[in-house]
DSSP file (Angstrom, degrees, kcal/mol; ACC not computed):
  #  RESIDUE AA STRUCTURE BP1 BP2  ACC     N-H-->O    O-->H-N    N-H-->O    O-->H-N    TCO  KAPPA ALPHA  PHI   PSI    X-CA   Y-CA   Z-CA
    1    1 A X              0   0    0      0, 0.0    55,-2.4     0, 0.0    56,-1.4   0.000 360.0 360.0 360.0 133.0    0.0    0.0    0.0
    2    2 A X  E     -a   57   0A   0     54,-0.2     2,-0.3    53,-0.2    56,-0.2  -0.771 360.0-161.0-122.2 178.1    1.5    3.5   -0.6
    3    3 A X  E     -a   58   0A   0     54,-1.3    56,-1.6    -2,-0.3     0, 0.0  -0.979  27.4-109.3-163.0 138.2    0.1    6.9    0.3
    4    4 A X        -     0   0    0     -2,-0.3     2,-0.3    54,-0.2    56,-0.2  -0.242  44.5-167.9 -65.2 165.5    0.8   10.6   -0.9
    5    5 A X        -     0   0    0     54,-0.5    56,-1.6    53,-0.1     2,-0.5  -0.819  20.7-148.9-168.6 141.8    2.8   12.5    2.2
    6    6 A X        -     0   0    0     -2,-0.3     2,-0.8    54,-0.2     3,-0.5  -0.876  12.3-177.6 -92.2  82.9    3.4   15.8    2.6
    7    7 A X        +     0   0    0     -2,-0.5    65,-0.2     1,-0.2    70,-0.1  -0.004  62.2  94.7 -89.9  29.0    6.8   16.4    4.5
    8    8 A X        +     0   0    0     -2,-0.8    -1,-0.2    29,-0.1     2,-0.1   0.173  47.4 119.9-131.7  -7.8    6.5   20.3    4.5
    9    9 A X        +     0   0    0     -3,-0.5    28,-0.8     5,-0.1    29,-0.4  -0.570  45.7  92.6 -64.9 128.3    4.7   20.8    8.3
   10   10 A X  S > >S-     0   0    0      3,-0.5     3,-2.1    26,-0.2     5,-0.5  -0.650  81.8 -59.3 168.4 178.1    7.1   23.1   10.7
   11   11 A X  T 3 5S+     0   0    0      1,-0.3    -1,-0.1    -2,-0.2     3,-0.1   0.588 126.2  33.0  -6.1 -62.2    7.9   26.2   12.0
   12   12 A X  T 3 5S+     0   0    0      1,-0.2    -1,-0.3    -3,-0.1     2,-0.2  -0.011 122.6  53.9-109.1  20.1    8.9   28.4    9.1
   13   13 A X  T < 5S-     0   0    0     -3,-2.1    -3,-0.5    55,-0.0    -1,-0.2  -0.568 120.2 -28.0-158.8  84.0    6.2   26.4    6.8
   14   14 A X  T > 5S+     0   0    0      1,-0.2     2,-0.8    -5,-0.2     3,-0.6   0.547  81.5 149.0  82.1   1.3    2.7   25.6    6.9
   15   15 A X  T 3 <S-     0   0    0     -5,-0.5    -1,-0.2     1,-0.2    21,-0.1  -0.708  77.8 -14.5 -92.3 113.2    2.8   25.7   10.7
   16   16 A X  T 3  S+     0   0    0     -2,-0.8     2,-0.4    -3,-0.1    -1,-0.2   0.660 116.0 108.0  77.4  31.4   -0.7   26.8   12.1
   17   17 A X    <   +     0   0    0     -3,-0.6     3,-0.1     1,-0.1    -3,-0.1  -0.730  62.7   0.4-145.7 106.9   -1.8   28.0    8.7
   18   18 A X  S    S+     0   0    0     -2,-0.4     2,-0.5     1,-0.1    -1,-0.1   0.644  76.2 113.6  12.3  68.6   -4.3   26.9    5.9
   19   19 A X    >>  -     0   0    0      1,-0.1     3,-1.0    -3,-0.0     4,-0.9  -0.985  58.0-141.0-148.5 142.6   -5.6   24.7    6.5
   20   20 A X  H 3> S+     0   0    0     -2,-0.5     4,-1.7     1,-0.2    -1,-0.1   0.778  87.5  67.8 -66.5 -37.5   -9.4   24.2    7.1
   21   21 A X  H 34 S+     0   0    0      1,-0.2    -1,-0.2     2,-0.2     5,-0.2   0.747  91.5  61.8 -10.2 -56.6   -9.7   21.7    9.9
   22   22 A X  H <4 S+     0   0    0     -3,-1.0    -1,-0.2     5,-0.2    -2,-0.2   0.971 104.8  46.7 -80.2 -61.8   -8.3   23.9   12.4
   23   23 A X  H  < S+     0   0    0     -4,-0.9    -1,-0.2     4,-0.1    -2,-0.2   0.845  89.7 107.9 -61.2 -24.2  -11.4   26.7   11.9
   24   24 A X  S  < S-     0   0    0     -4,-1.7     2,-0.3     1,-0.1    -3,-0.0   0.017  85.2 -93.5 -13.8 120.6  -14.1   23.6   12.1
   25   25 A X  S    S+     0   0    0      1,-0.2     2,-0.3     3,-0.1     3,-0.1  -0.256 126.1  29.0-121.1  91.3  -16.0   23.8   15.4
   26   26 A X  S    S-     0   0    0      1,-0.6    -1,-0.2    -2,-0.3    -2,-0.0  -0.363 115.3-115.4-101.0 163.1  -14.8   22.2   17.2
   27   27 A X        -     0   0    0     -2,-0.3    -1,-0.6    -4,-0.1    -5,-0.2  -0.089  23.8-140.5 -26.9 156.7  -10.9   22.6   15.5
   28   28 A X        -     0   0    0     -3,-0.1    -6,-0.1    -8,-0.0    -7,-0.1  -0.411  25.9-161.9 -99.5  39.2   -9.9   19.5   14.3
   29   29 A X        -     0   0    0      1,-0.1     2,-0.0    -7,-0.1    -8,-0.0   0.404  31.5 -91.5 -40.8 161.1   -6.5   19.4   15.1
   30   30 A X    >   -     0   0    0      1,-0.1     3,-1.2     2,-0.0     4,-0.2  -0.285  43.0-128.4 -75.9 138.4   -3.4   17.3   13.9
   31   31 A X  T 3  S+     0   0    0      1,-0.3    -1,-0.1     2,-0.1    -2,-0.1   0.599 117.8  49.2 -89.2   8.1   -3.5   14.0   16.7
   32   32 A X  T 3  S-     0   0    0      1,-0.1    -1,-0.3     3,-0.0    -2,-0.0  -0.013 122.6-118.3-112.0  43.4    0.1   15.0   17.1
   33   33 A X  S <  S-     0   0    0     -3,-1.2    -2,-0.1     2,-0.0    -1,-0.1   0.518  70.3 -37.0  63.9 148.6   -0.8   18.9   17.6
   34   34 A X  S    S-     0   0    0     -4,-0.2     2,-0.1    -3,-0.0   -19,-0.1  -0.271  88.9-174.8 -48.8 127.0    0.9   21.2   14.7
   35   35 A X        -     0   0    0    -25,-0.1     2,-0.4     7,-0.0   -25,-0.2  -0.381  22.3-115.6-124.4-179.0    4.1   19.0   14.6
   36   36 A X    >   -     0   0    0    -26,-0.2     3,-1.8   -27,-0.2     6,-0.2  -0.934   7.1-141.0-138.0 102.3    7.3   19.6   12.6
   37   37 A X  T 3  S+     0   0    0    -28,-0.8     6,-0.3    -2,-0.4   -27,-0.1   0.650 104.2  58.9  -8.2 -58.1    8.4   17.3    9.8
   38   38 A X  T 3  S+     0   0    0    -29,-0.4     2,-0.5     4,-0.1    -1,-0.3   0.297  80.1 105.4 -59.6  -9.8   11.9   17.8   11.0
   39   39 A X    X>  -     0   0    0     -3,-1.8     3,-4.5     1,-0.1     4,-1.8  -0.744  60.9-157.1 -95.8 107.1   11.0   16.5   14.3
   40   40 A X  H 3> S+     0   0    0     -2,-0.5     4,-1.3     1,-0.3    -1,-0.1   0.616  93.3  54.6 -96.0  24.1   12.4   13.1   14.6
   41   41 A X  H 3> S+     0   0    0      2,-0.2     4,-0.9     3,-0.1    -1,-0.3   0.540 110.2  52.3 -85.2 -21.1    9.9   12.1   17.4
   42   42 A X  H <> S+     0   0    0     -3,-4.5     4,-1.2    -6,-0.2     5,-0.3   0.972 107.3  44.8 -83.9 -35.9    7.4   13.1   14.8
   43   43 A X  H  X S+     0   0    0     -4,-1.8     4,-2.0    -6,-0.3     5,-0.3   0.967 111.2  62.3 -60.6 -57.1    8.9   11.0   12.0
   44   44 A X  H  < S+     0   0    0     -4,-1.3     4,-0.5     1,-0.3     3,-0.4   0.552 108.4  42.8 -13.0-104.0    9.0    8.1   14.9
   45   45 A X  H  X S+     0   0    0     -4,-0.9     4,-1.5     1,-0.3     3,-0.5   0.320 107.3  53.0  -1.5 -74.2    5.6    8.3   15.1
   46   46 A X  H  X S+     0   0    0     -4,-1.2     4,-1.2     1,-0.2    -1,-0.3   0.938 114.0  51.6 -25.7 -47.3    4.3    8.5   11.1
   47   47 A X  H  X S+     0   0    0     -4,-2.0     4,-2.0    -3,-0.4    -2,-0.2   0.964 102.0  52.7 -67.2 -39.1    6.3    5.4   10.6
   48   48 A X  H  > S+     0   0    0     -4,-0.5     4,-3.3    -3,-0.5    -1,-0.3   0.995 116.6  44.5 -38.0 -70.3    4.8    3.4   13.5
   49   49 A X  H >X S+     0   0    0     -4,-1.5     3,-2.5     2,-0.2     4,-0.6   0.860 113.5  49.9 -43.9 -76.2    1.5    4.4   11.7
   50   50 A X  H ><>S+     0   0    0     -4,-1.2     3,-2.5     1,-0.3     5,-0.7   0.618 109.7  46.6 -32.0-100.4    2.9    3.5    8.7
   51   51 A X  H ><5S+     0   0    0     -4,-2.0     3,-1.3     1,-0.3    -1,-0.3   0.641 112.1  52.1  -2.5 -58.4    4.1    0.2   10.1
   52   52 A X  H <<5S+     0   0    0     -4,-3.3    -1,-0.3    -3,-2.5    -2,-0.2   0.951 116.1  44.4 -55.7 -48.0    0.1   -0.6   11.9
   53   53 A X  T <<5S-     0   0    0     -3,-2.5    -1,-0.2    -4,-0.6    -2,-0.2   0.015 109.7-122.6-115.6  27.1   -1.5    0.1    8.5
   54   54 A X  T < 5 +     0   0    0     -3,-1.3     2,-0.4    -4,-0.3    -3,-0.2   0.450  49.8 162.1  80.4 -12.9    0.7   -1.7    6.3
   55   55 A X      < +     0   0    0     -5,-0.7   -53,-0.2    -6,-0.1    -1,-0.2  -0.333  11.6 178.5 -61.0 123.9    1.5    1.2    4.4
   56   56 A X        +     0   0    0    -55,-2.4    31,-3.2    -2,-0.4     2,-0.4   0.879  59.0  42.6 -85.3 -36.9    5.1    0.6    2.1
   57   57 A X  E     -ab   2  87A   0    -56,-1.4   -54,-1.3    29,-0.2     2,-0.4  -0.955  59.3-153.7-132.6 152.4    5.7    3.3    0.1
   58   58 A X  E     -ab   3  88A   0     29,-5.2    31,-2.7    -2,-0.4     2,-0.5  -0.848   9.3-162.2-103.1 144.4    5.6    7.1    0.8
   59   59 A X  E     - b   0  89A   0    -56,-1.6   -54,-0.5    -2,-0.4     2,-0.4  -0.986  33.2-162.3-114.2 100.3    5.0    8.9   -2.7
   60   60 A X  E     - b   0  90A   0     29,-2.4    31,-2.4    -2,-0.5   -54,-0.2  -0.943  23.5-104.8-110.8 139.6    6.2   12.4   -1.2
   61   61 A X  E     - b   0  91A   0    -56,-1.6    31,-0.2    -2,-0.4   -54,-0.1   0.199  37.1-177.8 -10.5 140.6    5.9   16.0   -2.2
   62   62 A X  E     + b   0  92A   0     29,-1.1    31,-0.7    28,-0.1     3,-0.1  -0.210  10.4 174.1-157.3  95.8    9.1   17.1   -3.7
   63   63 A X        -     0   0    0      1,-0.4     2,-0.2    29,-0.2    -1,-0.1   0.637  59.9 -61.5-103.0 -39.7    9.3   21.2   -4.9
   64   64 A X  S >  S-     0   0    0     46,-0.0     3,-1.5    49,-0.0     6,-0.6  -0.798  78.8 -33.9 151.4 139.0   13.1   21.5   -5.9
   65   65 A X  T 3  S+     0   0    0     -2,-0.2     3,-0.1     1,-0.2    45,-0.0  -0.070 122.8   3.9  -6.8 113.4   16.4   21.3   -4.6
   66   66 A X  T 3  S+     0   0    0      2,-0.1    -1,-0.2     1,-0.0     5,-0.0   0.233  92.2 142.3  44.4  11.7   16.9   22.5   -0.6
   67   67 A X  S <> S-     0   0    0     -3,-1.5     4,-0.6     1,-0.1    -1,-0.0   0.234  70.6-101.2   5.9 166.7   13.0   23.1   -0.2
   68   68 A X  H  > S+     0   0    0      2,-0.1     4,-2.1     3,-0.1    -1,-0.1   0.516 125.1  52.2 -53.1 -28.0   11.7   22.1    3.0
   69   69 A X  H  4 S+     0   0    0      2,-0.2   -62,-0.1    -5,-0.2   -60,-0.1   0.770 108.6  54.0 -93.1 -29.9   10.4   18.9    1.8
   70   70 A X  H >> S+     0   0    0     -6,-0.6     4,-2.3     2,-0.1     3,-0.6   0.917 109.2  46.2  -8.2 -84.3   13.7   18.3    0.5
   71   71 A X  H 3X>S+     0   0    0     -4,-0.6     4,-1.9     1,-0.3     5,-0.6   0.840 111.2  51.4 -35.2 -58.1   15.4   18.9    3.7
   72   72 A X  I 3<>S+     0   0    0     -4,-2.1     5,-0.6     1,-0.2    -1,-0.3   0.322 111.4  44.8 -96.0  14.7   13.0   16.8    5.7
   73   73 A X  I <4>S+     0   0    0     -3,-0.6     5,-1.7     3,-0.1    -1,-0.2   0.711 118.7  37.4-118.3 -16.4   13.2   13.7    3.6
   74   74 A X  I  <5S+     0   0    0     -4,-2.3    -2,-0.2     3,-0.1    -3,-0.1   0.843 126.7  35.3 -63.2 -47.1   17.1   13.4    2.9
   75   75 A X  I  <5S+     0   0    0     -4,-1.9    -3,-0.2    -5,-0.1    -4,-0.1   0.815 134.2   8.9 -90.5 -42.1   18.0   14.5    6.3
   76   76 A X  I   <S+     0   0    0     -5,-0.6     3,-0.2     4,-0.1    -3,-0.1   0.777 130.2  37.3-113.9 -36.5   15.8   13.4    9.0
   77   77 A X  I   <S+     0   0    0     -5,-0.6     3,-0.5     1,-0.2    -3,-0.1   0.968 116.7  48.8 -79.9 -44.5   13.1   10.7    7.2
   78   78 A X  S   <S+     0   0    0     -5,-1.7    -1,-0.2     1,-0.2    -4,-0.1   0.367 121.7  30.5 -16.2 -40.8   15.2    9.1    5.1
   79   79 A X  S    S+     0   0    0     -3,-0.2     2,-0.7     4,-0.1    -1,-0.2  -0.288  88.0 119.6-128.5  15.5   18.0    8.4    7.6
   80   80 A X  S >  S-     0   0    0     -3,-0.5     3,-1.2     1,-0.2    -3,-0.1  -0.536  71.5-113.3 -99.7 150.6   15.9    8.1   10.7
   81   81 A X  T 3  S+     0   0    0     -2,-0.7     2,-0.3     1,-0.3     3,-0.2   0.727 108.7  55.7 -31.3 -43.6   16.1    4.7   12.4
   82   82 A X  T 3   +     0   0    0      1,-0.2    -1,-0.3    -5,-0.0    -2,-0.1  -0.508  68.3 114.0 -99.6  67.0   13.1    3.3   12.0
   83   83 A X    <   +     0   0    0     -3,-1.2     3,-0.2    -2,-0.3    -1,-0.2   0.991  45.2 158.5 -92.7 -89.3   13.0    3.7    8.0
   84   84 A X  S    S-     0   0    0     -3,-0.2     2,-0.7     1,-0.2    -2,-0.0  -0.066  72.4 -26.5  92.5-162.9   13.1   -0.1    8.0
   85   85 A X  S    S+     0   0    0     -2,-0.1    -1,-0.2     2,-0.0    -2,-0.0   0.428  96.0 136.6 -54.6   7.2   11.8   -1.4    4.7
   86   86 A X        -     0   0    0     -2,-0.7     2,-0.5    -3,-0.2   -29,-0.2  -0.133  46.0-147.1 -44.1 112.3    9.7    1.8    4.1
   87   87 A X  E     -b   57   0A   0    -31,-3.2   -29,-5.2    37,-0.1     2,-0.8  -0.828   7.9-150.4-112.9 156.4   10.3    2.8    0.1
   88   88 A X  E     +bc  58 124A   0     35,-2.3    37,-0.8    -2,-0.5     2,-0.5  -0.851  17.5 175.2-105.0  95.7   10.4    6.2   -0.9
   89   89 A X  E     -b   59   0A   0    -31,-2.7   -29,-2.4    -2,-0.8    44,-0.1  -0.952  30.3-110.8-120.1 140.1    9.4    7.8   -4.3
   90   90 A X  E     -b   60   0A   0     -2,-0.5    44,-4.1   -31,-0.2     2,-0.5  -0.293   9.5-156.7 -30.4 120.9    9.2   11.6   -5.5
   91   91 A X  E     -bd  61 134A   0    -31,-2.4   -29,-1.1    42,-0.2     2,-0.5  -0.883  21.5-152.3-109.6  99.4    6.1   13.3   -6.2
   92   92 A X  E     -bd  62 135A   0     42,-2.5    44,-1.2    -2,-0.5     2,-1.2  -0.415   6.0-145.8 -84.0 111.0    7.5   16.1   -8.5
   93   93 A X  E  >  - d   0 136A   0    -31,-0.7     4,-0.6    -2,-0.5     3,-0.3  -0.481  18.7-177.7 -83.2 102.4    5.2   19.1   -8.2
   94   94 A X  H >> S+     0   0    0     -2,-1.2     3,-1.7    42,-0.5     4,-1.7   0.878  77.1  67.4 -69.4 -28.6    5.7   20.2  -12.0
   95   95 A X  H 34 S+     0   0    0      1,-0.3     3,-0.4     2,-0.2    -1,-0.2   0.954 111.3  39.5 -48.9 -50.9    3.1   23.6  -11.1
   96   96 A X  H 34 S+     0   0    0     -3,-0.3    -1,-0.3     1,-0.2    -2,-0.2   0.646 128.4  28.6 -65.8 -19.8    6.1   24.7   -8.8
   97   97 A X  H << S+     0   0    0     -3,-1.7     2,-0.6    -4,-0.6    10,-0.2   0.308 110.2  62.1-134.9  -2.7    9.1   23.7  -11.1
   98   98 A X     <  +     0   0    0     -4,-1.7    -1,-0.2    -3,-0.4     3,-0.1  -0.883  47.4 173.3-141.7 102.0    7.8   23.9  -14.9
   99   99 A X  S    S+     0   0    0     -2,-0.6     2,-0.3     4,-0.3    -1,-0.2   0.846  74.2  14.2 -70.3 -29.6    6.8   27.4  -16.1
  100  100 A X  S    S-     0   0    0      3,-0.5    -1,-0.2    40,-0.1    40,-0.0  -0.986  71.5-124.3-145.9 134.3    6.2   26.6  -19.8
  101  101 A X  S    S+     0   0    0     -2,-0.3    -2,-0.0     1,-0.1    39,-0.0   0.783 108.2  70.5 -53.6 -15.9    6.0   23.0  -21.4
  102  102 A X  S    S+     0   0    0      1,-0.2     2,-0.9     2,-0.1    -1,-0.1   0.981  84.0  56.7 -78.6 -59.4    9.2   24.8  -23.7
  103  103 A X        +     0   0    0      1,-0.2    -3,-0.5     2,-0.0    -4,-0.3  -0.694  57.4 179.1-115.8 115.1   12.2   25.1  -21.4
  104  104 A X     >  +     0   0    0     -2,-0.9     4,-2.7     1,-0.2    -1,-0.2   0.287  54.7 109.5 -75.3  -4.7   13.3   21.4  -19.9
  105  105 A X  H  > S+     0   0    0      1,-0.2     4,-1.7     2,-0.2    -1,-0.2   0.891  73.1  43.8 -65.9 -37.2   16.0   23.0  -18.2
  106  106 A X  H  > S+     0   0    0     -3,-0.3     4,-1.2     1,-0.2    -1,-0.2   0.938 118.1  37.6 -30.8 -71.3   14.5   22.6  -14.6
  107  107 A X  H  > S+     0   0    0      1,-0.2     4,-3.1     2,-0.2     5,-0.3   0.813 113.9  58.9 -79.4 -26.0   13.3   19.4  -14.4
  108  108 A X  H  X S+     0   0    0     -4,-2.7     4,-1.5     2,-0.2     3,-0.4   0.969 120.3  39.6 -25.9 -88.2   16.8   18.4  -16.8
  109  109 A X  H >X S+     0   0    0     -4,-1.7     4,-1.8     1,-0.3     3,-0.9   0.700 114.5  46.0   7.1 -88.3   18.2   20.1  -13.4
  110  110 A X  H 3X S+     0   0    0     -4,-1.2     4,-2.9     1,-0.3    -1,-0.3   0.723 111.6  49.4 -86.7 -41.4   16.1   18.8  -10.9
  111  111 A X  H 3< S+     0   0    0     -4,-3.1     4,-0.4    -3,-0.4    -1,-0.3   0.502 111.0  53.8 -64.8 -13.7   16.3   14.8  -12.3
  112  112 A X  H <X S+     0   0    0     -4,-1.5     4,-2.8    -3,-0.9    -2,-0.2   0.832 112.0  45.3 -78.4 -56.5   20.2   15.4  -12.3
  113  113 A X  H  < S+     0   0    0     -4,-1.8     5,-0.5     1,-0.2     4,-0.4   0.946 117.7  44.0 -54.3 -60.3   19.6   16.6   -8.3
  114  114 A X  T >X>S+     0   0    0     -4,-2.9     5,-1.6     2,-0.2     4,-1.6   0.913 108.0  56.7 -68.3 -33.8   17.3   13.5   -7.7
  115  115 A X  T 345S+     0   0    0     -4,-0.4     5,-0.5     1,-0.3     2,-0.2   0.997 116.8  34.8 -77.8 -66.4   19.6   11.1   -9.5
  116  116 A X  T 3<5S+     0   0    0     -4,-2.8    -1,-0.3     1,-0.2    -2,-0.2   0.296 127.7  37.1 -64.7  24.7   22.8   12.2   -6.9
  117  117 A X  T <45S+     0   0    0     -3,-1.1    -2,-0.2    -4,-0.4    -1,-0.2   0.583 130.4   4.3-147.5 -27.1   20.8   12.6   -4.1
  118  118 A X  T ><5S+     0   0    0     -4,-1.6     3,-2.4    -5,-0.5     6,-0.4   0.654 108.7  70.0-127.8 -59.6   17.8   10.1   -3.5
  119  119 A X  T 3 <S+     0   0    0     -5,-1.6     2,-1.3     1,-0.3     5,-0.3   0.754  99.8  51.2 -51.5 -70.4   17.8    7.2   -6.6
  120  120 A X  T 3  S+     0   0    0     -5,-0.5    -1,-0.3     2,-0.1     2,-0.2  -0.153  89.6 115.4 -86.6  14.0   21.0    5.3   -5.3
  121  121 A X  S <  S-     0   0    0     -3,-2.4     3,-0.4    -2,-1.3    -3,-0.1  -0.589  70.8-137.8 -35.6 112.0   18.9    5.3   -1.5
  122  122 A X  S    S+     0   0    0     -2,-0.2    -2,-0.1     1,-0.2    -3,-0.1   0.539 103.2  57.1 -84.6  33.8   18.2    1.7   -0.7
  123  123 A X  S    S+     0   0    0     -5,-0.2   -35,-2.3    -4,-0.1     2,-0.2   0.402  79.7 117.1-124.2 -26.1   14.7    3.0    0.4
  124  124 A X  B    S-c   88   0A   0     -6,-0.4     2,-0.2    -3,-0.4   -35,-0.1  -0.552  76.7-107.3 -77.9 139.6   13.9    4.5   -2.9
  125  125 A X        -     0   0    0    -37,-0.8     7,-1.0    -2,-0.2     2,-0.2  -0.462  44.3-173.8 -56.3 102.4   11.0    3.0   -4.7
  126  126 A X  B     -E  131   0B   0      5,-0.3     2,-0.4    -2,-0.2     5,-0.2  -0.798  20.0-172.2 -82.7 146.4   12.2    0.8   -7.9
  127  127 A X  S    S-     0   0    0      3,-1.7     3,-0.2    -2,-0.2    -2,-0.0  -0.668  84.8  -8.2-116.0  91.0   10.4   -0.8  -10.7
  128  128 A X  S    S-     0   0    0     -2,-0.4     3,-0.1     1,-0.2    -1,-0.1   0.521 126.0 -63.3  99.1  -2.9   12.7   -3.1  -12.9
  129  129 A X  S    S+     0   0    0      1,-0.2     2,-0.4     0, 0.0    -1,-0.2   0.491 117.7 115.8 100.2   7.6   15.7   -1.7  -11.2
  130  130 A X  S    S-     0   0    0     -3,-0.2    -3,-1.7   -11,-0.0     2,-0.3  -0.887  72.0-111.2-122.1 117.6   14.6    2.0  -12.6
  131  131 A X  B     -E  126   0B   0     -2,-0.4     2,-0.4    -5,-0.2    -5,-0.3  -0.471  27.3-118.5 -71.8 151.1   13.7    4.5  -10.0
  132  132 A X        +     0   0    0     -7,-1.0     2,-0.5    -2,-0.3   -42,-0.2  -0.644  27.4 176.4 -83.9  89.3   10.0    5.8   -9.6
  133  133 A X        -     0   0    0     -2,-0.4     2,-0.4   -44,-0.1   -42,-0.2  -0.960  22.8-148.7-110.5 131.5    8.7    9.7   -9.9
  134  134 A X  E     -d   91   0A   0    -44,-4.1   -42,-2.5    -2,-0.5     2,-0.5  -0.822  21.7-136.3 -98.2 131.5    5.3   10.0   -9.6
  135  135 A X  E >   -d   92   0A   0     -2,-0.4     2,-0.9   -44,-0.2     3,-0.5  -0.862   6.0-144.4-102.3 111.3    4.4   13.3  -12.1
  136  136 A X  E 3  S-d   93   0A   0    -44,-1.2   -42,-0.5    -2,-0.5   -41,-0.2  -0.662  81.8 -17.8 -75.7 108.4    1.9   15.9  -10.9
  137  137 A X  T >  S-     0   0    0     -2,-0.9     3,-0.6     1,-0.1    -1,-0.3   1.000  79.3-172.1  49.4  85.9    0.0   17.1  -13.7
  138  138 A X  G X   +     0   0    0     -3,-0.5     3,-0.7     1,-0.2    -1,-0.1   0.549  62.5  89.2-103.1  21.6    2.3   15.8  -16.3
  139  139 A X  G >  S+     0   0    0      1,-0.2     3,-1.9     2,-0.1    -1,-0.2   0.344  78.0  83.6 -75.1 -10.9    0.9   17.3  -19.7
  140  140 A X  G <  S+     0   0    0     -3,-0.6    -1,-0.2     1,-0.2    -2,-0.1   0.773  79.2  58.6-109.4  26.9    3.3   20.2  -18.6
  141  141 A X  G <         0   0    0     -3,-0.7    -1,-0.2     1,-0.2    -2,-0.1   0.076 360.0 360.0-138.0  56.2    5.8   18.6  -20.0
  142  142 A X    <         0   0    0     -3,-1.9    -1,-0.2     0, 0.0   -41,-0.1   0.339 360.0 360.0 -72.2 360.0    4.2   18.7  -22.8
């Protein structure tokens, strides 16, 4: 079973701010409170779920090079202890990264960045031996 995830919760990001839940009344709140990605008590935690409900691969958000969502899946999810057989693929948000179907140089760029930085993971998500990017609206790279 895989599941989209958003690694982009914390402080300087997303932290107590649009999202609809919270104005519901009553609030709906997060069941770990507004948490931080980065946190690696929080990551504990997701992966446990993870772990109860079977889930195998995270299909995650991925905006560009030193992002937040970057950040928090090379440095703290990625490498955190309880990874365990937990596979990882990129969901490359083209809206953010592809201005024009014309000029490939980004995602050229940004698949150069994923290739030295994530594919060679032994936690990233393969098919055939060829790693996995899941494409977010991918007629714009038309």
């Amino acid at each position: 079973v895989g599941v989209y995830y958003y690694p982009w919760h914390g402080k300087d990001f997303h932290n107590g701010q649009g999202y609809l839940r919270k104005e519901l009344d009553p609030p709906q709140l997060p069941m770990l409170g507004e948490y931080d990605d980065s946190d690696p008590a929080v990551i504990a935690q997701h992966m446990e779920w993870f772990r109860k409900a079977n889930i195998g691969l995270l299909v995650t958000s991925w905006w560009g090079p030193n992002r937040i969502e970057d950040t928090n899946m090379l440095e703290v999810i990625m490498e955190h202890e309880h990874i365990g057989n937990l596979k990882i693929a990129l969901h490359y948000e083209t809206t953010g990264r592809i201005k024009n179907g014309e000029d490939m140089t980004v995602p050229r760029t940004d698949i150069q960045y994923m290739c030295e930085n994530y594919f060679n993971h032994p936690n990233y998500y393969k098919i055939d031996g060829r790693p996995v990017i899941v494409m977010y609206i991918s007629r714009k790279l038309e």
